[in-house]
C-alpha positions, -999 to 999 in steps of 0.1 A, spaced: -629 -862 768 -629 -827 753 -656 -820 734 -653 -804 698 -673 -769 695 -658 -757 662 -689 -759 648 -710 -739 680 -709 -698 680 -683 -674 690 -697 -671 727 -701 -708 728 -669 -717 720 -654 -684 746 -675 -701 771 -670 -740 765 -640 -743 739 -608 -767 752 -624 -776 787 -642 -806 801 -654 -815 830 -628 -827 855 -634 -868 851 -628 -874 886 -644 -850 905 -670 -841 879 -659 -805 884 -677 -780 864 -648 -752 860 -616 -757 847 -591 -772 872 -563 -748 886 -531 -775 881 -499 -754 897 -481 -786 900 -444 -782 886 -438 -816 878 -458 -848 869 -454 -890 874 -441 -906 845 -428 -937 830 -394 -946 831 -388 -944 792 -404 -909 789 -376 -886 776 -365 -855 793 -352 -837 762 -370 -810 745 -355 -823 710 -385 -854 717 -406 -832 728 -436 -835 702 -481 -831 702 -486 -864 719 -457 -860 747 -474 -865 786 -472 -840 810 -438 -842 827 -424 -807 837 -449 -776 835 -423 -756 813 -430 -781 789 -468 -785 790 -493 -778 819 -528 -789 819 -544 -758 827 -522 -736 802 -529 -763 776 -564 -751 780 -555 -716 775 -543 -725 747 -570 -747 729 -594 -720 741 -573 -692 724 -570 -716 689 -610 -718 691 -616 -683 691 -591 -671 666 -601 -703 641 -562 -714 647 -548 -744 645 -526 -744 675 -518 -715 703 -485 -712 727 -488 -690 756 -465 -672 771 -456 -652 801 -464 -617 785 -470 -602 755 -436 -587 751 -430 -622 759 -450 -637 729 -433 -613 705 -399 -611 711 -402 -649 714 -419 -653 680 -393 -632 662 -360 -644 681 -373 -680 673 -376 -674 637 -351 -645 625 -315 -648 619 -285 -625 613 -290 -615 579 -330 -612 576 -346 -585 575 -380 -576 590 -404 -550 582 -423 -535 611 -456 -510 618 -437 -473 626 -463 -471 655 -468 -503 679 -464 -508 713 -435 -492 729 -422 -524 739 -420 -540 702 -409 -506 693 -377 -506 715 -372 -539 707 -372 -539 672 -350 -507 677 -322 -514 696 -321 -549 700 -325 -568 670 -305 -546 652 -277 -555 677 -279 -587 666 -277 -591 629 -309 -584 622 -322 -554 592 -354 -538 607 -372 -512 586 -400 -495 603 -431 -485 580 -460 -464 584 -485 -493 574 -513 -476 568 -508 -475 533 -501 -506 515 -478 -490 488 -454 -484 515 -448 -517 526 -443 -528 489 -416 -502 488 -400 -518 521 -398 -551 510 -365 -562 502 -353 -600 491 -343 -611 528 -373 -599 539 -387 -629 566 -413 -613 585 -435 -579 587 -448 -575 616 -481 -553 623 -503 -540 652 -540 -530 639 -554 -501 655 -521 -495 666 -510 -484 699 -518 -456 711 -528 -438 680 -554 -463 665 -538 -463 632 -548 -491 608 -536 -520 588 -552 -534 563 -547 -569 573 -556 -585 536 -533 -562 516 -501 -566 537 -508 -608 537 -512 -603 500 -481 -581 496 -463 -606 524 -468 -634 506 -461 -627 471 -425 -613 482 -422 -651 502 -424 -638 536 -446 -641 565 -472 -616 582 -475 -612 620 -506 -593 632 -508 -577 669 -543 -576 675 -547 -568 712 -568 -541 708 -593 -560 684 -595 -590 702 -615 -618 678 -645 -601 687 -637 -572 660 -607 -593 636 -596 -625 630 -563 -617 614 -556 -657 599 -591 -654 582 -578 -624 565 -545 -638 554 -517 -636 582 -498 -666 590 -490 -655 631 -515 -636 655 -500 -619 687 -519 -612 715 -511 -594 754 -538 -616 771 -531 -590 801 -556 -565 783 -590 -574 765 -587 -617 769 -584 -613 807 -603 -583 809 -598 -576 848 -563 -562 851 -552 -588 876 -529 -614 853 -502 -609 826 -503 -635 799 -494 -633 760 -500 -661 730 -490 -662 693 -513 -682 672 -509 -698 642 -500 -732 617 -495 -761 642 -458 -770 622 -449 -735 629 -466 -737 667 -444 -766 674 -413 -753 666 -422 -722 684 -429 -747 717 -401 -765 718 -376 -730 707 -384 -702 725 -412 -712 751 -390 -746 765 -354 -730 755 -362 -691 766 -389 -700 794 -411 -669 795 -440 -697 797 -473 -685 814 -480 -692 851 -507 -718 853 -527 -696 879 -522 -665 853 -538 -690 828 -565 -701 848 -576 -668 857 -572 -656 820 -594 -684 806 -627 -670 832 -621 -638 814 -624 -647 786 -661 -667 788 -672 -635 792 -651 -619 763 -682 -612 737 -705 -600 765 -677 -575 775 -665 -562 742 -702 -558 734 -703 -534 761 -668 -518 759 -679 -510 723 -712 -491 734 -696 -473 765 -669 -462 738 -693 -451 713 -710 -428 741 -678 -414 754 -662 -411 719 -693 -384 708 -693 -368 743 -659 -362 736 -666 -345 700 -690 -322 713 -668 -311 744 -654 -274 735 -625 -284 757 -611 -314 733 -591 -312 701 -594 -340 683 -613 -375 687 -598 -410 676 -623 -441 674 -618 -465 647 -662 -462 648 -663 -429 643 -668 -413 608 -644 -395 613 -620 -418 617 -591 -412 587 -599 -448 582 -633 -452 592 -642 -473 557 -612 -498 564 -621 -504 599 -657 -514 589 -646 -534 566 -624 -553 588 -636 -548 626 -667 -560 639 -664 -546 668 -644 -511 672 -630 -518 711 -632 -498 736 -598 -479 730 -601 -441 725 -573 -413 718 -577 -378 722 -566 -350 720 -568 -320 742 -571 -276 732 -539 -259 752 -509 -274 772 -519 -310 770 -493 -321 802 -512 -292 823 -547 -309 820 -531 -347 822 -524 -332 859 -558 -319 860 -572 -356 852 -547 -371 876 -561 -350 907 -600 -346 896 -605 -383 883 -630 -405 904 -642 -428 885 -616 -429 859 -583 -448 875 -551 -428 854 -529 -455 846 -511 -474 821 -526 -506 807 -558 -516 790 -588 -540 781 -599 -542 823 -639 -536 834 -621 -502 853 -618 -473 827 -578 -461 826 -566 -432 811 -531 -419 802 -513 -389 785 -484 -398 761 -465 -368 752 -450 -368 713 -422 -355 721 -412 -380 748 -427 -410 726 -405 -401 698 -373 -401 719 -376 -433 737 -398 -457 717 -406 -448 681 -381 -443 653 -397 -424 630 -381 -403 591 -395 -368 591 -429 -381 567 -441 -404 594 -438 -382 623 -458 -360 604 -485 -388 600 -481 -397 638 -485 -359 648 -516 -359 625 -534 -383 647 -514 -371 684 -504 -338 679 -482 -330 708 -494 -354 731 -527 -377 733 -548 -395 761 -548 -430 760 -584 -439 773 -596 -474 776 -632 -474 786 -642 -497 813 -676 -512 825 -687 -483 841 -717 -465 831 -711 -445 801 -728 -413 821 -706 -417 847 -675 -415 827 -684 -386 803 -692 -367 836 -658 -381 851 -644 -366 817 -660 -336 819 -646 -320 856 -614 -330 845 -612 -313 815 -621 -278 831 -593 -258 834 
């Protein structure tokens, strides 16, 4: 029997929430169940149409023990009433939307979220019936301007990738709602340690469990959360019908990481904090971006709605900002420069404007200028790892020698 912690703290719950002990065994950690397919009684159904909350185990593209964990773990943190995982995070958005949009609606979405989302809401919805406006969301008047009367959806991501641009995730629910459509809120890079987007109004949360939830870099996973009516439907569409389901070791691994999701973020935050001045006061660097600076452009919204600011930083460099991303590719020792995010190694990775403007982010002339305000002509992605905090700044600092 699985107990009910709704009522026990945040690390409780990331520690304890959807598991039990395995009744037969009397296992202590959740049970790794990578069978495909399950005994069954001879009037079970094998239609997704019956597929429903109280439907046994039969085949693991419908339902899987260990994923089914994942997912009342993920509901706990996020105070949801139901999760679905998925195989990715590009898999949990593009499954959310395609499940829910039409030809004909119209969706409003950040200008600046991850380049994924970005090319998808692009290129392919667009292709297929589908109006997609994209909105620099930062300020709340513009997405009142955006909204049209077939508007279904607006879909943010709060601090956004890579820049660390903000939402505020109360006015766009507000503004959402009273125009009848529905708010989706990426918040990878907040985790529920810093935001928990439904308590603040939005009716979908998407998350990359690859990053911050796992928090070692060795398994890709995504999950929207949400209404359970709305959950359902999103089961038995795009996770049964489209497949990008989760695989149960990828789910297994994801839920250890994330028992030790407040300890981590705890210390992300700090280590960021460290690097994030050491950064300021280094004559070599441009520009800083930390939602926990003050000088943040939106440091009072990101108190307001973070309670933890991540371990995410963006800056910018003084002089040809391509030059020193070689520098930090050849002097980096501790630092791994990579792609990805949210793992106990520190990554770092250079995004040039230009080339992020040509492949991912459609953008009118007004909000490249806000983009450039925060990236100039190209910015370091750093996600701060585990690692002590004097180690990275002096990591930092050789490579940004010329």
């Amino acid at each position: 029997m699985i107990h009910d912690f709704s009522k026990n703290g945040f690390a409780t719950r990331a520690v304890h929430a959807g598991e039990a002990p395995d009744p037969a065994t009397g296992a202590s950690a959740p049970n790794l169940v990578m069978s495909t397919t399950y005994v069954t009684t001879a009037d079970a159904s094998f239609s997704a149409e019956d597929f429903g909350e109280n439907t046994p185990f039969i085949y693991t593209r419908w339902g899987n023990p260990t994923i089914a964990q994942l997912e009342r773990k993920l509901a706990s943190l996020e105070n949801a009433e139901a999760a679905v995982a998925f195989a990715s995070g590009m898999a949990a958005s593009t499954g959310l939307l395609l499940q829910f949009l039409k030809p004909g609606d119209h969706l409003v979405v950040s200008d600046v979220s991850y380049a994924g989302v970005a090319e998808f809401t692009k290129d392919y919805l667009p292709s297929h019936g589908i109006e997609v406006t994209k909105v620099d969301l930062s300020a709340p008047a513009n997405l009142k301007a955006a909204i049209r009367p077939n508007t279904r959806f607006v879909y943010a991501e709060t601090p956004a990738n890579p820049i660390l641009k903000l939402t505020d995730i109360s006015a766009a629910a507000a503004i959402t709602h009273e125009a009848g459509a529905k708010l989706i809120v990426d918040s990878t890079f907040a985790t529920p340690v810093a935001t928990r987007p439904l308590e603040l109004g939005a009716d979908f949360v998407v998350h990359s469990l690859t990053k911050y939830m796992s928090g070692h870099g060795d398994a890709i996973g995504g999950a929207v959360l949400g209404k359970a009516a709305d959950l359902a439907e999103l089961k038995k569409g795009a996770s049964i019908h489209l497949g990008g389901i989760i695989s149960p070791f990828n789910a297994w691994l994801i839920l250890r990481g994330i028992s030790t999701l407040p300890v981590r973020m705890r210390a992300h935050e700090e280590g960021a904090f460290a690097v994030a001045r050491a950064l300021e006061s280094n004559p070599n660097v441009k520009r800083v971006i930390y939602p926990g600076l003050d000088s943040h452009p939106q440091a009072e919204l990101a108190h307001r709605q973070m309670k933890n600011f991540s371990g995410m930083i963006s800056f910018q460099v003084k002089g040809d900002g391509g030059a020193a991303a070689r520098r930090f590719s050849d002097r980096l020792e501790i630092i791994h420069y990579a792609v990805s995010l949210g793992h106990q190694r520190s990554l770092i990775f250079y995004l040039a404007t230009n080339d992020m403007l040509r492949t991912s982010f459609q953008m009118t002339a007004k909000q490249e200028a806000v983009y450039r305000s925060f990236a100039g002509d190209g910015i370091f992605r750093l996600s701060v790892g585990l690692e002590d905090p004097a180690d990275i700044i002096a990591d930092l600092d050789r490579a940004l020698e010329a």
